[in-house]
N, C-alpha and C positions, 0 to 999 in steps of 0.2 A: 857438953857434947850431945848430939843427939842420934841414940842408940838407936831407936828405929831406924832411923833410914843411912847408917851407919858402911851399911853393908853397900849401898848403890855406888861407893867410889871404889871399890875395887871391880878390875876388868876381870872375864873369867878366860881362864890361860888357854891356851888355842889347843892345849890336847884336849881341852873340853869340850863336846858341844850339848847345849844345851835348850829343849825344844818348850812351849807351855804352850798349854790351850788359850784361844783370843779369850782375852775380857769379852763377858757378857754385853750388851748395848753395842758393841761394834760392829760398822755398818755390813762389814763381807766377814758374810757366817758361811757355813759352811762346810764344817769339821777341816779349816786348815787353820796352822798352829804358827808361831812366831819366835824365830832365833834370839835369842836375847845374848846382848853381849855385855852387859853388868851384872854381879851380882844381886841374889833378891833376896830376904829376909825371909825364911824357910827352905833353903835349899840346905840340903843335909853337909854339903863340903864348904858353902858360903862362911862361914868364919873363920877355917883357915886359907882362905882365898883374900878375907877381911884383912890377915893379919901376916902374911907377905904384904900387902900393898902396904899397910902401915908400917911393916919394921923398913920395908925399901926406904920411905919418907924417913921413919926417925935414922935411918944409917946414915942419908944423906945432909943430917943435922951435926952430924959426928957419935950417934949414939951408935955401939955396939951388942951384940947379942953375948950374954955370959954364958963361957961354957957351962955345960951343965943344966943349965936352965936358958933354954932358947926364946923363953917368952920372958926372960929377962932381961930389958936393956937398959944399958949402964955408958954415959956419958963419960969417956975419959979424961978430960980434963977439969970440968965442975964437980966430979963426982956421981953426980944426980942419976937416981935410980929410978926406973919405971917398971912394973911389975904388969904383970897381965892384966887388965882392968877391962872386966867385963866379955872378952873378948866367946863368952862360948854362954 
């Protein structure tokens, strides 16, 4: 998996908005800034934004969240356990 750019598939949730300065080299400067609507790899809430979007996908697999431990999910019928991996 790769963890760098990990975080660009989660959307960021619409109570959010989120503003950044344009990349440098781009052509209309100007001090105006740019809505971004996917997570970016430094933003301070971007990993549990990361990890809704990922527990949505594993639920939709039949993986569940273990009480108790929410960044636990557990397959009910295989068994098979996922723990938090990497996710902060």
């Amino acid at each position: 998996m790769d963890f760098d750019t990990a975080f660009l598939s989660a959307d960021i949730p619409d109570e959010a908005t989120v503003y950044v300065e344009q990349p440098t080299g781009l052509k209309e400067q100007g001090g105006k800034v740019c809505l971004i609507k996917k997570a970016l790899y430094g933003l301070k809430p971007a990993p549990l934004w990361w990890f809704r979007h990922i527990a949505r996908k594993m639920k939709a697999l039949g993986f569940e969240q273990v009480d108790g431990a929410p960044c636990l999910l557990r397959h009910e019928e295989t068994g098979v356990k996922l723990r938090k991996i990497l996710f902060s």
